[in-house]
TORLO-564442 format. One record per residue (C-alpha): x, y, z; residue in three letters. Coordinates in steps of 0.02 Angstrom, whole numbers, padded with zeros to 5 digits, always signed. Layout:
BEGIN
XYZALA ...
END
This chain:
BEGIN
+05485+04858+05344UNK +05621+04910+05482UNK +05770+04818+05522UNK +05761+04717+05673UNK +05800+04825+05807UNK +05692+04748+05936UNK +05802+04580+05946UNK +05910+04708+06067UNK +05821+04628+06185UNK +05968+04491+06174UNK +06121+04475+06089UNK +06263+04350+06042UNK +06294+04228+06178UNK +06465+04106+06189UNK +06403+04009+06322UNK +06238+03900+06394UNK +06263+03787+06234UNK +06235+03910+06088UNK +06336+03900+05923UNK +06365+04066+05845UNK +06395+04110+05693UNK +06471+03902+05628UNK +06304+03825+05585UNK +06267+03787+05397UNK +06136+03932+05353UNK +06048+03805+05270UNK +06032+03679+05378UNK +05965+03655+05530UNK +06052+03519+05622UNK +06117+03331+05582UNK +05920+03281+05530UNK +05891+03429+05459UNK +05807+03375+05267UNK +05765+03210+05330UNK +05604+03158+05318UNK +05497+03115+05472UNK +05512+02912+05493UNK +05584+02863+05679UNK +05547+02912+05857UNK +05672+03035+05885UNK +05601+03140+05733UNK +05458+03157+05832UNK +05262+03193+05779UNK +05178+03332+05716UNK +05044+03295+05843UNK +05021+03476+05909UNK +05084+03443+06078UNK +05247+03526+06151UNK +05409+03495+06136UNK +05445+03301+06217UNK +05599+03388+06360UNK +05680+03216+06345UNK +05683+03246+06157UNK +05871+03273+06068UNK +05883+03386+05942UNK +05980+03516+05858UNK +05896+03677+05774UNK +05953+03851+05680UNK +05893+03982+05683UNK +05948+04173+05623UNK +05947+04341+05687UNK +06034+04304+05840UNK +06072+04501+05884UNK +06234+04571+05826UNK +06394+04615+05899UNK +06349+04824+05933UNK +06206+04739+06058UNK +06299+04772+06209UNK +06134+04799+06333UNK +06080+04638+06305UNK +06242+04518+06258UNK +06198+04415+06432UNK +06016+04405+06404UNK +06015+04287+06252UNK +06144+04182+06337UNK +06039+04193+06516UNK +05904+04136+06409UNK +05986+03987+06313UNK +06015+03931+06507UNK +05869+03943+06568UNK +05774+03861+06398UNK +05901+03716+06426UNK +05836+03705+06580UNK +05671+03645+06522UNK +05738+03562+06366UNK +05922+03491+06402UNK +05967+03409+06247UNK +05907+03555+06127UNK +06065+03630+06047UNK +06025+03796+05952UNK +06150+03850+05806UNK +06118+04037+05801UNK +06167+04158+05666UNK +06201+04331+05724UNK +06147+04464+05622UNK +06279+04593+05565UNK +06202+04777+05563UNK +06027+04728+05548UNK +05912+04560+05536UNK +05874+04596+05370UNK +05943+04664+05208UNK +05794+04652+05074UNK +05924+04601+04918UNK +06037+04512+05020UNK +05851+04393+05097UNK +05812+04372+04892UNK +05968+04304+04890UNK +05940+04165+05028UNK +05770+04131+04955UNK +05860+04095+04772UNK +05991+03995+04852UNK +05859+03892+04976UNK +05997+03946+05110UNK +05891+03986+05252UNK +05907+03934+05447UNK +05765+03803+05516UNK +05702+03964+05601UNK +05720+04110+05486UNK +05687+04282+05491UNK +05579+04392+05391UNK +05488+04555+05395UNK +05279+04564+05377UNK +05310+04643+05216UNK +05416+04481+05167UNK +05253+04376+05155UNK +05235+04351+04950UNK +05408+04320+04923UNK +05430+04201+05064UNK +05295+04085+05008UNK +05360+04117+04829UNK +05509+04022+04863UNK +05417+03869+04935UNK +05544+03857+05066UNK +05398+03904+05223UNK +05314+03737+05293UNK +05129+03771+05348UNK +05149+03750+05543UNK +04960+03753+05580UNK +04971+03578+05667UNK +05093+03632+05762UNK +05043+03794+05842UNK +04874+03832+05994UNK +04868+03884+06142UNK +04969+03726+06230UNK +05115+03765+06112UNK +05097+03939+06115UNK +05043+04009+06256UNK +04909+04148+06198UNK +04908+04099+06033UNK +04712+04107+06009UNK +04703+04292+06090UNK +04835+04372+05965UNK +04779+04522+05870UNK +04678+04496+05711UNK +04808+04612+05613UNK +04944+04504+05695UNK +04858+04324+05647UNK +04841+04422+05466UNK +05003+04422+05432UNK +05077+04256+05489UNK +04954+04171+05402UNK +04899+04160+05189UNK +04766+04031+05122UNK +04693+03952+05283UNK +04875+03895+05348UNK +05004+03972+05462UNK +05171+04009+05409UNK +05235+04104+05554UNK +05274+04174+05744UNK +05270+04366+05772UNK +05413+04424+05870UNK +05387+04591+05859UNK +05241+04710+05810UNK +05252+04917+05788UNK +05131+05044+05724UNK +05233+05210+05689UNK +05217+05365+05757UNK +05313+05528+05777UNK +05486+05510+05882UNK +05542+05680+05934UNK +05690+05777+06033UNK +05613+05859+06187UNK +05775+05945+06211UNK +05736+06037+06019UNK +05566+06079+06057UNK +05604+06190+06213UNK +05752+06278+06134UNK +05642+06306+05984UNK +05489+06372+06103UNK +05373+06227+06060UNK +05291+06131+06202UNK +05370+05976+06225UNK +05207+05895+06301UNK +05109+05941+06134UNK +05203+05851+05975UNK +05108+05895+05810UNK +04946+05806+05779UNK +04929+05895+05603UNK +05056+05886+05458UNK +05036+06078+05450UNK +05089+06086+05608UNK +05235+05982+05586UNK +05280+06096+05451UNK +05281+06214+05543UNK +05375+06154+05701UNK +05523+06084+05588UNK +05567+06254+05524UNK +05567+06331+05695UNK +05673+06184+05740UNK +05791+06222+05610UNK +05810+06385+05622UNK +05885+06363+05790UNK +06073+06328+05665UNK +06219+06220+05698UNK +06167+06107+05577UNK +06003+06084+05655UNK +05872+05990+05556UNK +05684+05990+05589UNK +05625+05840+05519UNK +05721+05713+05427UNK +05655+05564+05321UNK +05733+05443+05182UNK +05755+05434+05004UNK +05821+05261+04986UNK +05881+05077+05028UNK +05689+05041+05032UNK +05665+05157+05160UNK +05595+05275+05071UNK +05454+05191+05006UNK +05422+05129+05170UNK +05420+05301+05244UNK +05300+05362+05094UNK +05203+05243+05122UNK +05176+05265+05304UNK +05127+05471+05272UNK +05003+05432+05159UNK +04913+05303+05260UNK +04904+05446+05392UNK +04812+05550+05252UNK +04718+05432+05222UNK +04777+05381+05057UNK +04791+05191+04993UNK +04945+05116+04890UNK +04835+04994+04813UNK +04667+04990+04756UNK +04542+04845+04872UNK +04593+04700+04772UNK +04784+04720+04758UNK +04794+04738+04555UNK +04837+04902+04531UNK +04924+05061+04626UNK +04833+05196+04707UNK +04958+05319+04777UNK +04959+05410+04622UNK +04811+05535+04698UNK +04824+05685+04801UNK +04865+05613+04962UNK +05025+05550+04883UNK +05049+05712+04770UNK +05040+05820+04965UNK +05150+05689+05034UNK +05284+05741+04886UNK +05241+05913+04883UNK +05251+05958+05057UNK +05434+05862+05074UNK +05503+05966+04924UNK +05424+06122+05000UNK +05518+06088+05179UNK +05687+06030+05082UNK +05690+06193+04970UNK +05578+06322+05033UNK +05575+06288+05216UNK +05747+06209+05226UNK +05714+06120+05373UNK +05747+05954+05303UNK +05948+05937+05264UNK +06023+05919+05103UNK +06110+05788+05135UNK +06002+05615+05072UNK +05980+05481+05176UNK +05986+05328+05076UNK +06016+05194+05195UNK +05892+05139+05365UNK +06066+05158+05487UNK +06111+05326+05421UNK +05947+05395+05501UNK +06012+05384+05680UNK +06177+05450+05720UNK +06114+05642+05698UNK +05946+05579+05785UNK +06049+05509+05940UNK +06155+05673+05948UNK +06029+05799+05969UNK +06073+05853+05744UNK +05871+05826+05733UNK +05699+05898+05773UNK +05578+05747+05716UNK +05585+05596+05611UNK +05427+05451+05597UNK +05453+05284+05663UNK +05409+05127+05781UNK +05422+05158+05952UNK +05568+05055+05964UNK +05670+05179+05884UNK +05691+05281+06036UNK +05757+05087+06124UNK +05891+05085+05957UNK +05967+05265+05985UNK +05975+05258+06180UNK +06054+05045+06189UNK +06144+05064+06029UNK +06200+05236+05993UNK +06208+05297+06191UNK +06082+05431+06185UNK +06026+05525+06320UNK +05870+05425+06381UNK +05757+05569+06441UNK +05800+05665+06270UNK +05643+05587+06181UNK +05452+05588+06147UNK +05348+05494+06051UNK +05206+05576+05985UNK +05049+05485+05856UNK +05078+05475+05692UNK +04999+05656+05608UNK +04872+05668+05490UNK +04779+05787+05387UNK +04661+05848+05523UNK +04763+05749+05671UNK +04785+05563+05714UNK +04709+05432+05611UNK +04803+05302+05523UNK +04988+05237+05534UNK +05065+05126+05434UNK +05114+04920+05547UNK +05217+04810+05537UNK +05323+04686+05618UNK +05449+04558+05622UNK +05433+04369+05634UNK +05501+04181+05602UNK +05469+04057+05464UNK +05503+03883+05455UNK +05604+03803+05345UNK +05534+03648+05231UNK +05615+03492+05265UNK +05629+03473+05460UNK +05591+03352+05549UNK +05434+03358+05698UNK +05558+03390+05824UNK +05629+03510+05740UNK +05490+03617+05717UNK +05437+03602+05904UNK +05582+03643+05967UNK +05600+03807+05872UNK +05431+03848+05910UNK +05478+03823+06081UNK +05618+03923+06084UNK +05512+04070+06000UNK +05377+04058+06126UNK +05506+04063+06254UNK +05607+04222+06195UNK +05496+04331+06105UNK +05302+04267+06179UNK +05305+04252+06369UNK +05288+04399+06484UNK +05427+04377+06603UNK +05536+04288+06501UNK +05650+04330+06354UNK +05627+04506+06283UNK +05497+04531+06424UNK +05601+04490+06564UNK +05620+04653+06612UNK +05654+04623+06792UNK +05823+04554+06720UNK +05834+04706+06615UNK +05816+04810+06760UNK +05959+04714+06859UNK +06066+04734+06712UNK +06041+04930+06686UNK +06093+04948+06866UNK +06234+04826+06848UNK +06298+04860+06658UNK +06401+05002+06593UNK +06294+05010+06430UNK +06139+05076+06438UNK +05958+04987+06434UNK +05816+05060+06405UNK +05650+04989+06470UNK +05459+05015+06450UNK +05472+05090+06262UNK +05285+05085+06228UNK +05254+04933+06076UNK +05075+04872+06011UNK +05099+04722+06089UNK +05019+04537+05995UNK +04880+04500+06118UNK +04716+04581+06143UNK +04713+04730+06281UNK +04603+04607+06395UNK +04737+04453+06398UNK +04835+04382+06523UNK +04992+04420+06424UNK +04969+04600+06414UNK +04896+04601+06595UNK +05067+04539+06643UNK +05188+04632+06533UNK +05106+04797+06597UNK +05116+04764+06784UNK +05299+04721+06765UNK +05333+04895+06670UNK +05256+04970+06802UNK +05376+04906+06916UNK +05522+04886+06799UNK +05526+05015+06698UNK +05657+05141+06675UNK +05625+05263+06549UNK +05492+05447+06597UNK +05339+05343+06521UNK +05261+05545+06523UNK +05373+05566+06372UNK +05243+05452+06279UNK +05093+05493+06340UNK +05066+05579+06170UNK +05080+05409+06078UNK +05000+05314+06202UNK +04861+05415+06214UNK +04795+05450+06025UNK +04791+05249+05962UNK +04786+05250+05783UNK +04702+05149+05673UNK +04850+05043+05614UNK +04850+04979+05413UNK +04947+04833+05359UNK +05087+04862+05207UNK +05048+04829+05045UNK +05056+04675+04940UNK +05231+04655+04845UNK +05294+04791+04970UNK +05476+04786+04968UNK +05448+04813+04767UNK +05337+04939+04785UNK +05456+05029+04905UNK +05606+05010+04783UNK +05508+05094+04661UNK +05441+05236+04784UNK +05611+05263+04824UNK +05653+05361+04673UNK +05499+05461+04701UNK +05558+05491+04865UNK +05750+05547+04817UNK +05679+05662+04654UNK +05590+05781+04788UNK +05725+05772+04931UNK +05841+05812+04814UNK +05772+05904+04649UNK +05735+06089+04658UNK +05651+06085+04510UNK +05558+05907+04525UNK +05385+05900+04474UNK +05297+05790+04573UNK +05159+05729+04458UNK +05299+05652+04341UNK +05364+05572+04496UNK +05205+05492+04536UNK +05173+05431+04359UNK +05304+05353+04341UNK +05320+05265+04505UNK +05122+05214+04458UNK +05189+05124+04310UNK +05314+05020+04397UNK +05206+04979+04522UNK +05075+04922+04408UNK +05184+04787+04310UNK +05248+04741+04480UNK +05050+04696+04547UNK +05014+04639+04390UNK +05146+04479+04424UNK +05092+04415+04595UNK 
END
């Protein structure tokens, strides 16, 4: 679960016929409902797109207004899609602040109020299909629609998929790791070409870190808005810890991995004081201290280092990315992703056409969020900054075209000192999908998460206990 901060690749466009922010959220175009019947509804036949076709599609999570890197990209890319497919018009809904707000997606889902197109996180799986509003697309999608479709990841496949059908396109796909200010690390003595492997370690670096003053904090994590379950979650998959036992019915992070993932927070809050005591509650709040220099460490996707330097103006060659510690060094990390659903009720053409645009922006090396020859042009052209060649687990297999592609461009596109991630790149982890019911389980975890942030006298075991009883009436409903 992270807010989708890679659709900075583009942003809101006014031009090369995109609607912005007018479109019905719940519809999808004149036809949209309709049932299939005529020719210009098209055929779920599992062939592309008809170019000749007319048709009008939504979809959500068109980037927000802060995007200022990448405001000409989505509308470059509307062009050059119309190029191909003239008489497509795409209603898209930017986001304000992030793509997704768990309570305020519920919402949508109750109300049936979604785009044709609509956006949701991995975690998101159980309640999308809850609300019966996802149409199985598996006629729809290979590897003439999508381009690469049969060599995407196994983890990736995973998660767009539930009961033999497909649900979903991946537009973006992270395992986390440990994003870090270089700048710290060499005023606090630490070697800015060795992260921490080891939570010890990290320990131990964070209260170097912050003893340097000035409102300095070594390592900083969450205690809320979902977040902190999230985060929780991700340190004690990289103990090796599980949140659920193997067949989903009951919670598991009530053992000692999750106890030492407690513990050692309240022991770096109080004792070491190297986490601030100020909580962080909410997924934005994170970043502002991060971007000015206020903070030694923090875990997250790669892409974080893209958010602080495009969004927030950060000093680009401030940041490394390091693996994701363990208990002995890198093992597991918590993935994830983003992707797009498709609404019930569309017709043929409909569908294509989104899943067209999809492949287009967020599937094809060269074009869309991997045209980064056009990003390139634009960081040497554009006042804001953009940052290029942020390492991501991409959706293909290492041996693919697609990836073959995307990294020759970076090679030649990139702008960013791809040194400051060797660490990441490096030590792969083994990367563990989120748990069933996630976003619940999170909510719950989140109070565990706040009691030892912010309790001096919080006794972890209690914490556990009676985030392990939540959790179980939760699993015990899907």
């Amino acid at each position: 679960m992270k807010p989708n901060s890679s659709r900075r690749f583009a942003a809101v466009a006014l031009a090369a016929g995109m609607l912005l922010g007018t479109a019905a959220c719940g519809s999808s175009g004149s036809s949209a409902g309709k049932p299939a019947g005529n020719a210009a509804d098209g055929v779920a036949d599992g062939k592309p797109l008809d170019p000749n076709a007319t048709v009008t599609i939504s979809i959500d999570c068109a980037p927000g207004a802060d995007q200022a890197a990448g405001k000409a990209n989505y509308a470059d890319d509307i062009a050059l899609f119309k190029v191909k497919y003239p008489n497509v018009t795409i209603n898209a809904k930017p986001y304000v602040g992030q793509c997704e707000v768990p309570a305020q997606q519920t919402a949508e889902y109750k109300a049936h109020d979604e785009t044709g197109a609509f956006h949701a996180y991995f975690t998101d799986r159980e309640q999308t299909l809850n609300s019966a509003d996802a149409v199985d697309i598996g006629g729809y999608v290979n590897d003439q629609t999508v381009p690469g479709y049969s060599s995407m990841l196994a983890s990736v496949k995973q998660n767009i998929s539930a009961d033999k059908k497909v649900y979903a396109l991946p537009i973006n796909y992270y395992s986390t790791g440990l994003v870090y200010n270089r700048d710290l690390f060499k005023q606090a003595g630490l070697d800015p070409d060795k992260p921490p492997t080891t939570w010890d370690e990290l320990q131990a670096d964070a209260k170097k870190i912050a003893a340097l003053g000035n409102g300095i904090t070594g390592y900083e994590d969450y205690s809320g808005g979902n977040t902190g379950g999230w985060h929780f979650t991700s340190e004690l998959y990289s103990l090796g810890g599980k949140m659920v036992n193997d067949d989903g019915t009951k919670a598991a992070f009530n053992s000692p991995q999750g106890k030492q993932v407690l513990q050692r927070l309240h022991d770096m809050r109080f004792a070491d004081q190297s986490i601030a005591a100020a909580p962080i509650t909410q997924w934005a709040d994170a970043f502002p201290p991060l971007a000015t220099g206020k903070v030694g460490m923090f875990i997250g996707a790669p892409d974080v280092v893209k958010h602080l330097i495009e969004v927030l103006g950060a000093n680009k060659d401030a940041y490394g990315l390091g693996a994701m510690p363990g208990a002995t060094g890198p093992a597991s990390s918590l993935g994830g992703g983003d992707l797009y659903y498709f609404k019930k009720g569309q017709t043929p053409n409909q569908i294509k056409a989104e899943i067209a645009w999809i492949d287009f922006e967020y599937l094809t090396p060269d074009q869309g969020q991997f045209n980064f020859a056009r990003s390139k042009t634009l960081a040497g052209s554009s006042k804001d900054p953009v940052a290029i060649s942020v390492p991501q687990p991409y959706f293909w297999s290492a041996d693919s075209p697609q990836i073959q592609a995307i990294t020759t461009s970076l090679k030649t596109n990139g702008n960013l000192p791809l040194t400051n991630y060797d660490p990441y790149v490096k030590n792969p982890t083994t990367s563990v999908n989120e748990p069933p019911a996630a976003q619940q389980l999170y909510k719950v975890l989140d109070s565990a998460m706040s009691g030892a942030l912010t309790d001096p006298n919080a006794n972890v075991d209690s914490l556990l206990a009676t985030a392990e009883s939540a959790a179980n009436k939760i699993l015990a409903n899907q």
